[in-house]
FIKOLZA-1660 file (N, C-alpha, C; in steps of 0.1 Angstrom, whole numbers, plus 5000, padded with zeros to 4 digits):
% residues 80
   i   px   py   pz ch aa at
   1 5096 5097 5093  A  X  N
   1 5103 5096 5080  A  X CA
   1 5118 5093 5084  A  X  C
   2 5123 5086 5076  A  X  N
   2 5138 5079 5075  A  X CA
   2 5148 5092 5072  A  X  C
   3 5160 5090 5077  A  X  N
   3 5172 5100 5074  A  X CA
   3 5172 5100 5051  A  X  C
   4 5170 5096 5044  A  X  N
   4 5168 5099 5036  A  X CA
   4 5160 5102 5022  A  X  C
   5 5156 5115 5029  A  X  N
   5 5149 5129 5026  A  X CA
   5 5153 5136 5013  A  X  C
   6 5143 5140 5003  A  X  N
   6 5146 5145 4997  A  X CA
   6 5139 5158 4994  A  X  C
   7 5145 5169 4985  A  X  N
   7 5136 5180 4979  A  X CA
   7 5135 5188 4991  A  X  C
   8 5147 5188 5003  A  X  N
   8 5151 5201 5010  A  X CA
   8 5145 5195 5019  A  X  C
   9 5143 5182 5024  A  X  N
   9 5139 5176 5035  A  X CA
   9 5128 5178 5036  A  X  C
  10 5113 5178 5025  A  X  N
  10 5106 5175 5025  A  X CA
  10 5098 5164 5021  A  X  C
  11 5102 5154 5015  A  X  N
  11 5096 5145 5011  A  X CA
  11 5106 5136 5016  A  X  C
  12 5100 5123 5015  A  X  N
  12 5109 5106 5016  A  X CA
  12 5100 5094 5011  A  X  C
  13 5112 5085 5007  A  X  N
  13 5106 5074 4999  A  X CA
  13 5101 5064 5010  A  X  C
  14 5090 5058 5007  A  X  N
  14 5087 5047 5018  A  X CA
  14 5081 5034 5009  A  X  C
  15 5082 5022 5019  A  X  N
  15 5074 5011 5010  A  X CA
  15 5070 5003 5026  A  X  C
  16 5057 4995 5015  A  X  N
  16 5052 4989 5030  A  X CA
  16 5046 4974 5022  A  X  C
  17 5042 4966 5028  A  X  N
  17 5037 4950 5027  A  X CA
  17 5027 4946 5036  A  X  C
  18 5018 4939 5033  A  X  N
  18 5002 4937 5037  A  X CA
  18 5003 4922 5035  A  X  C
  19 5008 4910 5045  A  X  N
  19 5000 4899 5037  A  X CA
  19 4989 4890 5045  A  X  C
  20 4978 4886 5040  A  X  N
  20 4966 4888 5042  A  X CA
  20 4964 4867 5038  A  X  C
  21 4959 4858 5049  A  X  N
  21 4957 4846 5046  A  X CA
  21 4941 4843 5059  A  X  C
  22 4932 4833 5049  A  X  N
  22 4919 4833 5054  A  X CA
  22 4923 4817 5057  A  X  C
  23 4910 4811 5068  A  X  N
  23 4911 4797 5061  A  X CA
  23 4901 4796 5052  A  X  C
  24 4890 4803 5048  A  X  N
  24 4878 4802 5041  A  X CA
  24 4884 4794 5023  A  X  C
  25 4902 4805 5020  A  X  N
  25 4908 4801 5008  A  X CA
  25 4920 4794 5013  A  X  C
  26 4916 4782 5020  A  X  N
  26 4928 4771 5025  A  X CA
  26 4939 4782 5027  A  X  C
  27 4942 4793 5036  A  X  N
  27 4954 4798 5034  A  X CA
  27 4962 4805 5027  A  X  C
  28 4954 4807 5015  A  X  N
  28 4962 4812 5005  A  X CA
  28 4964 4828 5007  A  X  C
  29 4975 4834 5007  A  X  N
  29 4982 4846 5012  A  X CA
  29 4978 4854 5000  A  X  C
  30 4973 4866 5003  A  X  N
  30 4968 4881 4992  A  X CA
  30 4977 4887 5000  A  X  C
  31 4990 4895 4986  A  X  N
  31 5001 4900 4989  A  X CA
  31 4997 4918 4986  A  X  C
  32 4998 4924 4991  A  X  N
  32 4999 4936 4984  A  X CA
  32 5013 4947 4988  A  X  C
  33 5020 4950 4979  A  X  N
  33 5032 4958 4980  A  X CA
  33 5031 4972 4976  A  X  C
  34 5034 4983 4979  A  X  N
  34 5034 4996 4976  A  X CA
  34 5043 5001 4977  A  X  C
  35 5049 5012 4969  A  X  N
  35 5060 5018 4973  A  X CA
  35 5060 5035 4969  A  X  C
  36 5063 5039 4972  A  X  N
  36 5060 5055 4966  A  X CA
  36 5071 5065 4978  A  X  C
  37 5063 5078 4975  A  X  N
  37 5068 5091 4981  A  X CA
  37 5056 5096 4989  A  X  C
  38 5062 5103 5001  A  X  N
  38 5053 5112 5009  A  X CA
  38 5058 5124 5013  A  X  C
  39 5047 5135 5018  A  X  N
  39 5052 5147 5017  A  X CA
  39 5047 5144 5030  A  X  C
  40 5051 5152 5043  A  X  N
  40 5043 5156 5053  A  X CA
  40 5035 5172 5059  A  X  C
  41 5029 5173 5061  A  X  N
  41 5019 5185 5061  A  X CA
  41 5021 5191 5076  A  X  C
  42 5032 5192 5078  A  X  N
  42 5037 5205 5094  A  X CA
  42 5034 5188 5107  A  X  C
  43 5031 5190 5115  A  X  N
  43 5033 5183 5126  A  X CA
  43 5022 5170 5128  A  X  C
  44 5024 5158 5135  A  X  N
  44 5011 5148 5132  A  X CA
  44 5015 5141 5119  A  X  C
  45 5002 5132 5116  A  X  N
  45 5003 5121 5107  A  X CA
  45 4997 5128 5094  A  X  C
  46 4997 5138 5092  A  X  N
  46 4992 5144 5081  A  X CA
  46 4999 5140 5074  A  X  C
  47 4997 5139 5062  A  X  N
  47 5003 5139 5050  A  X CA
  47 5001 5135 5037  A  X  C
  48 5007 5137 5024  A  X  N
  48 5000 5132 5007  A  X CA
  48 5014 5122 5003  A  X  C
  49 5006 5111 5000  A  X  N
  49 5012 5102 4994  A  X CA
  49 5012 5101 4978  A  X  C
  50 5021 5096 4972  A  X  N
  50 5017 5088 4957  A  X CA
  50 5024 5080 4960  A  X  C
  51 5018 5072 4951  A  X  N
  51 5025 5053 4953  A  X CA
  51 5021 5044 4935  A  X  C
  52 5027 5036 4941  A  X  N
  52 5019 5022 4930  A  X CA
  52 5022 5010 4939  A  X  C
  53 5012 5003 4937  A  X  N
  53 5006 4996 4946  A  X CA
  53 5000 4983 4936  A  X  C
  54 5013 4968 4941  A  X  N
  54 5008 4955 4931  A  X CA
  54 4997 4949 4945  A  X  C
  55 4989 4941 4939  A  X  N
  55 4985 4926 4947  A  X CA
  55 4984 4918 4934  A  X  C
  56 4983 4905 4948  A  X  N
  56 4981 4895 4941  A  X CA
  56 4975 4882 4949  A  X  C
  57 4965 4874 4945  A  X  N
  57 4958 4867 4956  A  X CA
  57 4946 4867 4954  A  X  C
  58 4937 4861 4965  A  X  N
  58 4926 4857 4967  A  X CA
  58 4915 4867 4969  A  X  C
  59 4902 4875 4958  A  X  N
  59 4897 4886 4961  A  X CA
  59 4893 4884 4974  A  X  C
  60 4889 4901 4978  A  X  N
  60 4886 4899 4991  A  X CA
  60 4869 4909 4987  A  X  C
  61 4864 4900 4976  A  X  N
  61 4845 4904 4975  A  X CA
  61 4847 4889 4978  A  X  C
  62 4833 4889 4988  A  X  N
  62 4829 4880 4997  A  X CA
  62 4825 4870 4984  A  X  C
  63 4813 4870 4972  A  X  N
  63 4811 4860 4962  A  X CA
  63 4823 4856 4955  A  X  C
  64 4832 4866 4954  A  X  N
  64 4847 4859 4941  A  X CA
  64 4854 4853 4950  A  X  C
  65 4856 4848 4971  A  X  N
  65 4866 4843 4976  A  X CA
  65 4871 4830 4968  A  X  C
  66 4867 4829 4961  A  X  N
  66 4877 4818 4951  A  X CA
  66 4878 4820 4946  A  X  C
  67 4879 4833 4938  A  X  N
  67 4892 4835 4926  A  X CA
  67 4902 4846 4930  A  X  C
  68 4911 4845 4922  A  X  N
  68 4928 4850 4920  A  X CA
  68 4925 4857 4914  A  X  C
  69 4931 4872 4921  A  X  N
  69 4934 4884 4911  A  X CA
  69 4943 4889 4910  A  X  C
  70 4952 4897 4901  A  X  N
  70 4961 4907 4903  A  X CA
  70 4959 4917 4895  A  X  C
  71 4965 4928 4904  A  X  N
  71 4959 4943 4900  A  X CA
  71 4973 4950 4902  A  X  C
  72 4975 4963 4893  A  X  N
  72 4984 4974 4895  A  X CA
  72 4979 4988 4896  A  X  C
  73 4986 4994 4905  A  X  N
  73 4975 5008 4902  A  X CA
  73 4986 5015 4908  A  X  C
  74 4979 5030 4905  A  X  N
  74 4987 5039 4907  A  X CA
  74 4979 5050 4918  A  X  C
  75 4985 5057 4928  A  X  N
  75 4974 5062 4937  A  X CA
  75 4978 5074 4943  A  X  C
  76 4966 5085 4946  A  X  N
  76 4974 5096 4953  A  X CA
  76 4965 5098 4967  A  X  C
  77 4976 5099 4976  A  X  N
  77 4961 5099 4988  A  X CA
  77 4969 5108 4999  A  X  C
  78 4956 5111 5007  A  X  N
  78 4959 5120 5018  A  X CA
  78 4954 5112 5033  A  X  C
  79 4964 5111 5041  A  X  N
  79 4962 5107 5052  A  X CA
  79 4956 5117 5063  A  X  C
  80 4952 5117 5071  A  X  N
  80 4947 5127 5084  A  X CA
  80 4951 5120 5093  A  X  C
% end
């Protein structure tokens, strides 16, 4: 986690970027961006995330590789 920590230095903001290009869809790049808060759970990669999380791009179900989706969501997850 980055020097800027909040809620007594237990939590911090993070964001991350995925971009994703086949040649099956000539190239076309599936973006996905997330950004959220994580807590960490004592020592190791433990930890609980929430986030929201856009894509946008070429599905990745093997029958829809030719169509364009975009999705928004919201997510709470636990890493080990």
């Amino acid at each position: 986690m980055g020097d800027r920590r909040f809620w007594g230095g237990h939590a911090a903001w993070y964001a991350a970027l995925d971009l994703q290009a086949y040649e099956e869809t000539e190239w076309d790049v599936r973006t996905t961006a997330q950004i959220g808060i994580m807590w960490p759970l004592g020592e190791g990669s433990r930890r609980y995330r929430f986030a929201v999380e856009l894509v946008d791009g070429p599905s990745v179900l093997g029958e829809f590789f030719l169509e364009s989706e975009t999705t928004v969501g919201v997510g709470w997850y636990f890493d080990f």
